[in-house]
C-alpha positions as CSV (number, residue, x, y, z in Angstrom):
1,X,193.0,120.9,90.9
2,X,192.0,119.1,93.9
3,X,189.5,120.9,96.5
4,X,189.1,123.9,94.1
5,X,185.9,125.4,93.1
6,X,184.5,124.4,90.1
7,X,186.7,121.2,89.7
8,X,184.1,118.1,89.2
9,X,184.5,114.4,87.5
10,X,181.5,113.8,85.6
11,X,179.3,110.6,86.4
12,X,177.8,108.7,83.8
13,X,174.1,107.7,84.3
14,X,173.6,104.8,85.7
15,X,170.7,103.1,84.1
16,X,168.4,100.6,85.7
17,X,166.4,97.9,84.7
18,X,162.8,98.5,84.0
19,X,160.9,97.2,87.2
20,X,158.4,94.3,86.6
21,X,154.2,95.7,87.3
22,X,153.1,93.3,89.4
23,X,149.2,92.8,89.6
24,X,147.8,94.0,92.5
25,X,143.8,93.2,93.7
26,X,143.7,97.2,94.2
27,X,144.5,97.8,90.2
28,X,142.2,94.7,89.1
29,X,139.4,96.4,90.9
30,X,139.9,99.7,89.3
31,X,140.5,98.4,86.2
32,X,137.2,96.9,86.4
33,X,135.5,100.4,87.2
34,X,132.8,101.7,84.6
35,X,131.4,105.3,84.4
36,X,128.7,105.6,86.6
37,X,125.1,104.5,85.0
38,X,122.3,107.5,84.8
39,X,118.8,106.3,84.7
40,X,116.3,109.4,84.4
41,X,113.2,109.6,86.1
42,X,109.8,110.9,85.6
43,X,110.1,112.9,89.0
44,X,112.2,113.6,92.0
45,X,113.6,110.5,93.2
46,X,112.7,110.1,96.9
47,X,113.7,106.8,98.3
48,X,116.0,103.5,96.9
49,X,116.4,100.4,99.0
50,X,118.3,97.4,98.1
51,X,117.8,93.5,98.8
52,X,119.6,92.4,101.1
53,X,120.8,88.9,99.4
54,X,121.6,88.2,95.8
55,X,120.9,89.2,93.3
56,X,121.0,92.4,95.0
57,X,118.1,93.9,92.8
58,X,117.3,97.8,94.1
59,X,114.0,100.3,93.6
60,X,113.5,103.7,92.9
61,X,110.6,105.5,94.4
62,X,109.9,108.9,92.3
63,X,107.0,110.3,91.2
64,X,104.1,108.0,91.3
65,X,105.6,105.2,90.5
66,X,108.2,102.4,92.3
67,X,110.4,100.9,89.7
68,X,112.6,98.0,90.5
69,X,116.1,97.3,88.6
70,X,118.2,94.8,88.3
71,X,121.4,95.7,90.5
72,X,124.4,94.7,88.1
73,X,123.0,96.2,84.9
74,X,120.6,98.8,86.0
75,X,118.2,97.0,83.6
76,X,114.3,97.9,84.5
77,X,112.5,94.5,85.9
78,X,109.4,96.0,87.2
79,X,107.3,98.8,88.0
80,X,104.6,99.6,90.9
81,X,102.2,101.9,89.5
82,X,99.4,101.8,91.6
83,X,99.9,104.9,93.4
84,X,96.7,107.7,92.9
85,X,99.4,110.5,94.5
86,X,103.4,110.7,94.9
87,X,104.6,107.2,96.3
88,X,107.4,107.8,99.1
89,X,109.9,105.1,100.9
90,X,109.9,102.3,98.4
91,X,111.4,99.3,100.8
92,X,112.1,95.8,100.4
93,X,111.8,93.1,103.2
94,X,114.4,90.8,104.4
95,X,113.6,88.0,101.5
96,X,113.0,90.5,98.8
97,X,110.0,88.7,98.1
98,X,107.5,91.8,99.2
99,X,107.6,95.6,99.3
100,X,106.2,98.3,100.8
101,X,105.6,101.9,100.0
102,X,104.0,105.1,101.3
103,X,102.6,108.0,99.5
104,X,100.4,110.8,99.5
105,X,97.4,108.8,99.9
106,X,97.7,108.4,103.6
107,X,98.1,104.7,103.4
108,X,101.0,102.2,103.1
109,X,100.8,99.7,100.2
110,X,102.6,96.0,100.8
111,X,103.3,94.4,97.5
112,X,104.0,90.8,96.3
113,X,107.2,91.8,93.9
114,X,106.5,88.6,91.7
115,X,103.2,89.2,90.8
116,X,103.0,93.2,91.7
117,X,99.8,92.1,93.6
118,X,98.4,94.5,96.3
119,X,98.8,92.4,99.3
120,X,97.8,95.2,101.9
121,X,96.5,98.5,102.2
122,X,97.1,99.7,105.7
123,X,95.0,103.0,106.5
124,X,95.3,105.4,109.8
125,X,97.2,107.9,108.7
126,X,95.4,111.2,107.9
127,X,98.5,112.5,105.8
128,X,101.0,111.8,103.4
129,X,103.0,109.1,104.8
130,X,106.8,109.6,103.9
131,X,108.8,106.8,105.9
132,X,108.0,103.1,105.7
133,X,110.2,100.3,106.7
134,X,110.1,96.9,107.9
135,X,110.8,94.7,111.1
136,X,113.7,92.6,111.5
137,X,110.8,89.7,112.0
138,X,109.3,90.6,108.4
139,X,105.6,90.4,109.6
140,X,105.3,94.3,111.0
141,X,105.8,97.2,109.4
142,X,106.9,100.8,110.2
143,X,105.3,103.7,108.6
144,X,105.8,107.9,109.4
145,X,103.7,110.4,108.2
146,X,103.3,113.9,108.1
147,X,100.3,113.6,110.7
148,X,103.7,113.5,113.2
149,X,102.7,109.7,113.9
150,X,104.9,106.7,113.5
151,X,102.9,103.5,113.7
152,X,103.2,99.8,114.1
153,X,101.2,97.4,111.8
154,X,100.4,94.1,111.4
155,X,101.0,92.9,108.0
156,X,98.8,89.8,107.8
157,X,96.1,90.8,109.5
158,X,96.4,94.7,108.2
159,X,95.6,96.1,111.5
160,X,97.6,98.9,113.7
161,X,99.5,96.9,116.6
């Protein structure tokens, strides 16, 4: 029967071991992985910035409103309310220890985040002004507005550089 068609020896099958799961960082770290947090609004949400440094806190700009969470629950800590119109651009600077918003009112509001204190109101624009962010040496601050300006101000003394 050798080398004709059809002619076989049946193998038995060979069974292995069942391999050890080793741990990898990868799986802890998916693992660890929740569903995604929702946290509704009371309007379109137009800006979030995070601080830089621990405790990595972020805000929400939407509506007219900033609201400021807590970055590993998503817990609400505060809310900036002082806004007549839409707020836009909700930033934080370098320390996380003051923020700074635009809005509809043609201004840009600087806010002490532990008291919720207007610090500044800085006023040249002559519309809405959409785009605020701060210097890398935390004493100037950036602001864009629909008037097609960008200017440069001066956060202690308030005034246009």
């Amino acid at each position: 029967m050798d080398g004709q068609a059809g002619g076989y020896k049946k193998l038995g099958i060979k069974r292995f071991p069942a391999r050890a799961q080793r741990e990898t960082a990868e799986g802890k770290y998916w693992r660890g992985v929740k569903a995604p947090v929702v946290i509704p609004q009371h309007g379109p949400v137009t800006s979030i910035d995070f601080t830089p440094s621990a405790p990595y806190h972020f805000i929400a700009t939407a509506s007219t409103r900033v609201l400021m969470y807590e970055g590993a629950s998503a817990k609400q800590l505060k809310q900036f309310s002082r806004f007549k119109d839409v707020a836009y651009s909700g930033v934080f600077r370098g320390d996380a220890k003051v923020m700074a918003a635009g809005g509809e009112s043609k201004m840009v509001q600087v806010f002490d985040v532990q008291t919720k204190a207007i610090l500044r109101q800085l006023k040249g624009h002559t519309r809405a002004v959409r785009a605020v962010g701060f210097c890398w040496d935390k004493v100037r601050v950036v602001s864009g507005s629909d008037d097609a300006s960008v200017r440069v101000w001066d956060v202690a003394g308030g005034e246009e550089v």
